[in-house]
C-alpha positions as CSV (number, residue, x, y, z in Angstrom):
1,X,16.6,10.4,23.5
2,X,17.7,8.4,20.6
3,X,16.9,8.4,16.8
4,X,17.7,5.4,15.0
5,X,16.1,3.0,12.2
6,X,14.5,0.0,13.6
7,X,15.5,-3.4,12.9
8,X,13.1,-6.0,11.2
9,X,13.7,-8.2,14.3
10,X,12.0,-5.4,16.5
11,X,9.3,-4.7,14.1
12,X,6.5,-5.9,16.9
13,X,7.5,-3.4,19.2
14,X,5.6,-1.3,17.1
15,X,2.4,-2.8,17.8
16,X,1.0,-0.2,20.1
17,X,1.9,1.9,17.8
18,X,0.2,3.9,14.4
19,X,1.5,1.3,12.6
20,X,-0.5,-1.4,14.8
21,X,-1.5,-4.4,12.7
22,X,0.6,-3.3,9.6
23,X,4.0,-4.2,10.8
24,X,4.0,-7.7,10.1
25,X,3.6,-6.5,6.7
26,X,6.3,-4.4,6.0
27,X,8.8,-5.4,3.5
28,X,12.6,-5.8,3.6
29,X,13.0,-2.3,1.4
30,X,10.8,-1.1,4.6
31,X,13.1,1.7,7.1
32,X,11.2,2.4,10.4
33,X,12.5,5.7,11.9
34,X,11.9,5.5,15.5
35,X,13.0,8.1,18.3
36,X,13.2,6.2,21.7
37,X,13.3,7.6,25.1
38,X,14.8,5.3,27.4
39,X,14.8,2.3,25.0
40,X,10.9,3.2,24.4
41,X,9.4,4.2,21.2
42,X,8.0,7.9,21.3
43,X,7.9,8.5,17.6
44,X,8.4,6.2,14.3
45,X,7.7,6.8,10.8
46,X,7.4,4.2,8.2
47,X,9.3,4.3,5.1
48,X,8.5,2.0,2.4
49,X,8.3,1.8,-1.5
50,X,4.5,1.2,-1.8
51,X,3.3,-0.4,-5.5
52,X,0.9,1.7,-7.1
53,X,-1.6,1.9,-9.8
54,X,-2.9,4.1,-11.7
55,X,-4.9,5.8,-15.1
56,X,-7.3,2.6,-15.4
57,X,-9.0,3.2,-18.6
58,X,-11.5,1.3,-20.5
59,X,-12.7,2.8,-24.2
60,X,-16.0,4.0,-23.8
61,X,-17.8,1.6,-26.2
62,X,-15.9,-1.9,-23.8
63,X,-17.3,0.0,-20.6
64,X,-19.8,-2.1,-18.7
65,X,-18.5,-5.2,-20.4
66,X,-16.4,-7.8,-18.6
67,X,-14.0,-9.2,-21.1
68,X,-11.4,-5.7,-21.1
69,X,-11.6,-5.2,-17.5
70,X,-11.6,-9.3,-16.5
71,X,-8.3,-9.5,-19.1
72,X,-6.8,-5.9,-17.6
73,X,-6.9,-7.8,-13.9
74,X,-5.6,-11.2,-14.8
75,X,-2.6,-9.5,-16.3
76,X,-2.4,-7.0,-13.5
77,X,-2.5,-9.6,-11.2
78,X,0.6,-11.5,-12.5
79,X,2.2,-8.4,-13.0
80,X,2.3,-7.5,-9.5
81,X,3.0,-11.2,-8.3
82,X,5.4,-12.1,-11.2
83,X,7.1,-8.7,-12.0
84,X,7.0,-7.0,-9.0
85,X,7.0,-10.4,-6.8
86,X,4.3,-7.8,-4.4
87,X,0.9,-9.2,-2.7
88,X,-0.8,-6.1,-3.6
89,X,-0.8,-2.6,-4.6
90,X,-2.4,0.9,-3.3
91,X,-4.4,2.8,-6.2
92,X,-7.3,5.1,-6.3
93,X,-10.6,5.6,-7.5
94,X,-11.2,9.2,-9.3
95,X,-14.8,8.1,-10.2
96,X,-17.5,6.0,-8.9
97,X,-17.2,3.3,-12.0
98,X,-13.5,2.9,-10.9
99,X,-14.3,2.3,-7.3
100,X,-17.1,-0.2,-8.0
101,X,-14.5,-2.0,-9.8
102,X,-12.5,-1.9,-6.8
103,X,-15.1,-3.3,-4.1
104,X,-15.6,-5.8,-6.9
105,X,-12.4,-7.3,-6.4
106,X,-12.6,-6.9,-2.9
107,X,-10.0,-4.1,-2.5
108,X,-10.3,-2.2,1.0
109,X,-10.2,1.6,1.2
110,X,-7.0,3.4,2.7
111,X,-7.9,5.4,5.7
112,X,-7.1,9.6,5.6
113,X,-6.4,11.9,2.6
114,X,-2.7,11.1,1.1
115,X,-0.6,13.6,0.2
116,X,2.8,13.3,-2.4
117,X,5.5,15.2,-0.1
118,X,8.1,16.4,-2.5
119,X,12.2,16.6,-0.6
């Protein structure tokens, strides 16, 4: 068996793999740790620096009105493109105002329960 980090040129042979549709997404900052048993993936891992969000707020009194939350994505938006020069970012939703904003903008929900893993 062999471990070794994948190279972006042989990102698709992770396609029948957990990572399925996401590997044309991954980044250059991406490291794929693969273990390989006669030149075929067994086990991989994705490493990657994901952008994310967090502590949206809105005073009290602007909640339920559009012009805080319409100017808060707009600048969001070229943050991430401009500043960051990323097509999205992962974030969560602690309460159910926060994830109606979410759906509103079309964001889709992560899959499973994430954890921070500390080294």
């Amino acid at each position: 068996m062999l471990t070794r980090i994948l190279r972006p040129a042989e990102y698709s042979k992770l396609a029948d793999t957990e990572v399925g549709a996401l590997w044309p997404h991954l980044t250059a900052q991406t490291r794929v740790v693969v273990v390989e048993d006669h030149g075929q993936i067994v086990g991989c891992h994705v490493l990657q620096a994901v952008l994310h969000a967090e502590c949206l707020w809105i005073h009290p009194a602007h909640r339920g009105k559009t012009s805080v939350a319409r100017r808060l994505w707009t600048a969001v938006q070229h943050e991430v493109r401009d500043h960051f020069q990323a097509s999205g970012f992962a974030t969560a939703a602690i309460n159910e105002d926060v994830a109606r904003l979410l759906r509103h903008v079309d964001a889709q929900p992560i899959p499973g329960q994430h954890y921070m893993v500390r080294i």
